[in-house]
N, C-alpha and C positions, 0 to 999 in steps of 0.2 A: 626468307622471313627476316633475318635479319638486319638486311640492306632497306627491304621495308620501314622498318621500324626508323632506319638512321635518317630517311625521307621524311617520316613523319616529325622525327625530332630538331631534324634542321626547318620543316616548316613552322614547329611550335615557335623557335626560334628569334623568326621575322620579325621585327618591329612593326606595330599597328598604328596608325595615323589619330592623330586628337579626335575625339567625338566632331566637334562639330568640322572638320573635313573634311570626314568619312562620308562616300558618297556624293556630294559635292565635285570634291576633286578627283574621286574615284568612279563615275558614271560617266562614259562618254555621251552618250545622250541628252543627260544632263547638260555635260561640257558645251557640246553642237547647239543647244537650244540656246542656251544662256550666252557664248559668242556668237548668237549670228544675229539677236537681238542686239549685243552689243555694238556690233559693228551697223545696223541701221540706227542707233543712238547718235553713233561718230556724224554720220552720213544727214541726218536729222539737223546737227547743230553743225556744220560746213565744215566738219574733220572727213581727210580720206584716213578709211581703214587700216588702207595698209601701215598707217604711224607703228600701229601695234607690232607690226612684222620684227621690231628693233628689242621686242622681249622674246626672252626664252619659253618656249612652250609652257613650264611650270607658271613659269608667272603669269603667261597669260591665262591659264588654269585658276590660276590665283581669282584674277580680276572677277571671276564665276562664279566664287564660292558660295560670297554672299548673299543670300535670298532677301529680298522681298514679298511681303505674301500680298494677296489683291486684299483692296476693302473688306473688311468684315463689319457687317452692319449690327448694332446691340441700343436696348433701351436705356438712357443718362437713365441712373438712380434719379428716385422721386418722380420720373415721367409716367407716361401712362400713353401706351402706344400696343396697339392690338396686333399680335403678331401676323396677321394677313397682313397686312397694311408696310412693319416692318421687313418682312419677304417681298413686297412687292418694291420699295423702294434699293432692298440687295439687286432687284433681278434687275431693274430696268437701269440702273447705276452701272452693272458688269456688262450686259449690252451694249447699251452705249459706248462702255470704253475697250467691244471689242469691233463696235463696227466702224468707229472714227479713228482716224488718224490723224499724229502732231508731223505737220510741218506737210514740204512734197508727199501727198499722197500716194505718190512713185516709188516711192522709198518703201512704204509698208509698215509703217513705226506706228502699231496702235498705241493710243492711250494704256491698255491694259499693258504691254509692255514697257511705255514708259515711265507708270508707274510702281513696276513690279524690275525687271534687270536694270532700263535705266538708272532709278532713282539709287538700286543695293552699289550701281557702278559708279554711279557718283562718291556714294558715304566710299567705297572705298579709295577710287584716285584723291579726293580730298584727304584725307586722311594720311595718303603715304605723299604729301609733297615734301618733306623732309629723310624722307625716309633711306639712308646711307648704305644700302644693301643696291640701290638701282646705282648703274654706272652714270655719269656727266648726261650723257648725250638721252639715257632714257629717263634721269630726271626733268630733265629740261619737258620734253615728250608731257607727262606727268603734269608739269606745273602749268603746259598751256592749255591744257585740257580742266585742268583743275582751274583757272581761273575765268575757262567760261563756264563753270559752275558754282561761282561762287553766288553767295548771299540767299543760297535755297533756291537758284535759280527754276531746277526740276519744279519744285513745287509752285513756282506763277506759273510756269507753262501748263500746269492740272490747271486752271482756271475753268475752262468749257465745260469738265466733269465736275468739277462744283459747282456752276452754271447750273448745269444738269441735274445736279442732286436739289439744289436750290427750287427750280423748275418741280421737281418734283413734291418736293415738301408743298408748296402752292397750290398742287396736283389733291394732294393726300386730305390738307385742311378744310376744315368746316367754320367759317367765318361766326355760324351760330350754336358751335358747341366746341372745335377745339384745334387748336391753331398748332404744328410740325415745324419744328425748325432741327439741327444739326449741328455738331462740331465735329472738325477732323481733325485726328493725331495720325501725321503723315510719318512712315520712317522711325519707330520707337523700337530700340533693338532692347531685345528679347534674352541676350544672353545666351542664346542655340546655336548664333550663327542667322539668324531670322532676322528680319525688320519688319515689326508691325504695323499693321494700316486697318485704325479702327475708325468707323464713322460711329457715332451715337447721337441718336434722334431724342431730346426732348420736346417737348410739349407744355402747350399755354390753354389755360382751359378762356370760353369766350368772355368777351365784356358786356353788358349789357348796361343799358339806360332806357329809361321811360319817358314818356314824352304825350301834350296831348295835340291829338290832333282832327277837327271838327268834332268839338266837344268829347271823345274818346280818348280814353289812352291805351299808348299802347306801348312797342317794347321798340328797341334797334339794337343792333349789334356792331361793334367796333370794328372795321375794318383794319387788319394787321396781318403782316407777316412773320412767320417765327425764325427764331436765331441763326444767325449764317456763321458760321465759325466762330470768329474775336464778334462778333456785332449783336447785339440785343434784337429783343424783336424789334421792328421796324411797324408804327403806326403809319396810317393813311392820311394825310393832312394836303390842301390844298389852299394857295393863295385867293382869299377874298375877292382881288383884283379879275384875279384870270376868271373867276366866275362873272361877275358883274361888269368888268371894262370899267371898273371905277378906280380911281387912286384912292388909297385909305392912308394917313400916316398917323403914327405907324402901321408897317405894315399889320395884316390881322391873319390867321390862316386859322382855315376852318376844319374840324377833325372831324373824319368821314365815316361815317355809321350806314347801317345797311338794314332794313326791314327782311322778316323773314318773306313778308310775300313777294318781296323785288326775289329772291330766290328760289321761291316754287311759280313765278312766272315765268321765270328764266329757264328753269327746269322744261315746263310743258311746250316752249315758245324755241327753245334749242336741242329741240326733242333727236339729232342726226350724233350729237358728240354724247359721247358714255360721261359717267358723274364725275370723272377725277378729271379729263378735257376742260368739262365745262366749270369745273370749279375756277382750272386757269386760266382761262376765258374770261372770268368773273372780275377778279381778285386782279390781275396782272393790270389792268389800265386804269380798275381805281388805285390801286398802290403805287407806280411806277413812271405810267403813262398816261395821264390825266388829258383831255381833250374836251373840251366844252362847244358844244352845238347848239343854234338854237333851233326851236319849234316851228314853223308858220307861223304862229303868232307872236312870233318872238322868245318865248318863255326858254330860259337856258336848260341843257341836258348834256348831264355827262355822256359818250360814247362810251359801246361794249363793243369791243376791237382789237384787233391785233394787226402785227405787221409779217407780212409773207418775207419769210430767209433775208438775205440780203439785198431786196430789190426795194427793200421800203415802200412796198407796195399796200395801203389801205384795205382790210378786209374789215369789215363791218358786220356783228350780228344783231344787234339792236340798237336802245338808249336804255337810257336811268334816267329817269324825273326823279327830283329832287327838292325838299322844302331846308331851309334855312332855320335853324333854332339856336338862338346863343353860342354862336360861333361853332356849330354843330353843323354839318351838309348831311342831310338825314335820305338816303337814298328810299325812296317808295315803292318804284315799280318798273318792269321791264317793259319797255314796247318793242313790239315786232317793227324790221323795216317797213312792211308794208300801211302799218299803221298812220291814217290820215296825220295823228299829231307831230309826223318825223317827215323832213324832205322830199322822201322818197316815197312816202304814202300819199303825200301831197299830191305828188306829180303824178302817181298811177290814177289817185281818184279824177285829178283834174283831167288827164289824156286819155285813159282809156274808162273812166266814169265809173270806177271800183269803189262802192261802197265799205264799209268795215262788217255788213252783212255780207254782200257779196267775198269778202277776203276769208272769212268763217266758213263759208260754203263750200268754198273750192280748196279749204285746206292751206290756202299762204301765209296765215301768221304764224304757221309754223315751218323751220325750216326742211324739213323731210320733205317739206312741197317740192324745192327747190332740185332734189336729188332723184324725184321719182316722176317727172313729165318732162316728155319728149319736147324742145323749146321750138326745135326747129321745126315743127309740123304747126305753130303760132310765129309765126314770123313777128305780130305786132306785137304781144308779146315780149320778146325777145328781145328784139329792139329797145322796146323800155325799160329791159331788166339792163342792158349794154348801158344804157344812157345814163342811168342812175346808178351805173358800179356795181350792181346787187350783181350782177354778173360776177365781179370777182371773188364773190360768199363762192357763189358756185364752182368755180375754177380750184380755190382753193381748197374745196372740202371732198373732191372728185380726187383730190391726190393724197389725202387722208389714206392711209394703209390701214386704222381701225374702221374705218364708214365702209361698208358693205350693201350698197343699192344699189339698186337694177329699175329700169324705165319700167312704170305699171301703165300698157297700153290702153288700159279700159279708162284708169283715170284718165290720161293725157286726150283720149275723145273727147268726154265728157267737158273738161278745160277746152278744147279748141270748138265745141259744141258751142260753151256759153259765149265765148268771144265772138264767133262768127253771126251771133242774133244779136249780143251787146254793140260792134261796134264794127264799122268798115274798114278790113283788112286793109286797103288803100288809103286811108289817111295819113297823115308826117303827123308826126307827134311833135309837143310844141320843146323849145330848148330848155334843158333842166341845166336850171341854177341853186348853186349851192352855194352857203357862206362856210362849208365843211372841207371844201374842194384841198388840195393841197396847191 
């Protein structure tokens, strides 16, 4: 009993490590996770590993301590942001940066790591470049690692996850009721031992103006983006010129407005992408990427479009007709490609003799058509969808991981039924010209 007791009082004894080391430096686990991220940081930015071999296992313990936590997503005071909406924009922000990775993919360096060890491994090598406890040879170690971190350098390399959050907010907004924007406070330490990573979503409620148009009035809404970090919201504005091919001096640029019914046509008429898709869909090529088409008859129209990953490859879901009011481009309505008024309606009515009755029958001005009949079993068809790019709608939304369709055989008869009475599978279609072409 006695020698008991002397056990327990030399264990009372021991000295206890600072709060915020405990665990940290005391979890192997810990330890294991936090250096093995580290070392694909080194490996990320074209340091070998082994540099670290030149510290003492405590220090390199050291280098671990400090945490980073992942984003945490909260409402700016004064906004007004509905917390499904807030949860959705956490979840698909922490996905992302756990299915992407910075630099050699080989490596294994997600975003969520480099935001969370790399970034706490940064603040601390920066931090001890002076530091007189490390000998000659591991300051040196130290200071060259530390000087490819300089200037927050971690924090340009997050760009793609702001991209992404960016992307999202765009996702979230409603052009006619309330516009998502963000700021990030990357790395705000906590005083635990922690580094905080908060995003906060404010919000811009919509703009509205009135306007008449054949003897009516009615309403339009302000095309905008909301706040990207340091940057305001971002209005929609287009050069005069690029609409018209006219020189104006000075220049003039016209601020882009959007009708609610351009909106709920776009809705019924992109019936294949869920509502936060096709908001981006919307919103991205009038804000960002501006592209003027004209009609058959001339008449100019903004594109609704996007561009495939990095092939720059043209994906096309409709137009936007557009009227002009005191420097105003007042967007009106969506048309389906297939619609006679666009290129591509042009050339189906003209070569395979598609009415805009006929296009309502068979279901083509909506794109659900495009996902649910078999093309190959219409060869001419097909053919014309290839010739006019609408092919690449298709391609492109076949790799959608949210679009869930399946060929409905009874439709796709019924389509190869009317063609085969409408028009001789053996005829050449004539060559589609476009002044949209790239």
């Amino acid at each position: 009993m006695a020698q008991k007791k002397k056990k327990n009082k030399k264990k009372q004894q021991q000295p206890q490590q600072p709060q915020k080391y405990r665990g940290n430096l005391g979890s192997k686990t810990s330890f294991d996770k936090a250096y093995t991220a580290i070392q694909k940081v080194l490996r990320a930015y074209g340091f070998d590993p082994g540099l670290l071999n030149v510290f003492s296992k405590q220090q390199r313990r050291f280098f671990c301590f400090l945490k980073a936590e992942p984003p945490r997503f909260k409402v700016e005071e004064g906004s007004q942001v509905p917390r499904r909406l807030l949860d959705f924009a956490s979840e698909t922000a922490h996905r992302f940066m756990r299915t992407h990775y910075f630099g050699d993919e080989s490596i294994g360096l997600t975003y969520l790591e480099l935001v969370t060890y790399g970034y706490a491994f940064m603040a601390i090598v920066v931090s001890d470049v002076e530091n007189t406890a490390y000998s000659p040879e591991q300051l040196k170690i130290i200071n060259l690692i530390a000087d490819c971190f300089e200037d927050n350098r971690i924090e340009r390399d997050l760009t793609p996850v702001g991209t992404h959050i960016r992307k999202t907010m765009m996702m979230l907004s409603k052009v006619n009721f309330r516009i998502y924007g963000y700021t990030w406070n990357i790395g705000t330490p906590s005083g635990d031992g922690y580094l905080r990573s908060m995003v906060y979503m404010s919000s811009e409620e919509a703009k509205v103006i009135r306007f008449t148009y054949n003897n009516k009035e009615r309403i339009a809404f302000r095309v905008r983006a909301g706040r990207v970090i340091d940057e305001p919201p971002h209005d929609a504005i287009i050069d005069r010129w690029f609409v018209y091919q006219k020189e104006m001096h000075p220049i003039v640029y016209l601020d882009i407005y959007i009708q609610s019914h351009a909106l709920q046509r776009s809705k019924e008429r992109m019936d294949i992408f869920p509502a936060h898709k096709r908001n981006f869909y919307i919103m991205e090529p009038l804000l960002y990427m501006q592209r003027v088409a004209k009609s058959p008859t001339g008449r100019p129209m903004l594109e609704c479009y996007t561009q495939e990953g990095n092939k720059n490859k043209i994906v096309r879901f409709g137009y936007f007709p557009f009227i002009v009011r005191d420097n105003k481009l007042i967007v009106m309505t969506f048309l389906p490609l297939t619609s006679p008024d666009t290129t591509e309606g042009d050339y189906l009515q003209k070569n395979l003799g598609l009415q805009i009755e006929d296009t309502k029958f068979l279901g083509m001005d909506k794109l659900s058509f495009f996902l649910t009949v078999d093309f190959e079993q219409i060869p001419i068809l097909k053919k014309a969808l290839v010739i006019t790019n609408i092919w690449n709608l298709i391609q492109y939304a076949k790799k959608d991981p949210d679009l869930n369709f399946s060929i409905d055989q009874k439709k796709t008869q019924m389509v190869k039924k009317f063609f085969e009475q409408k028009i001789d599978n053996e005829s050449e279609p004539e060559p589609f010209y476009s002044d949209m072409e790239e």
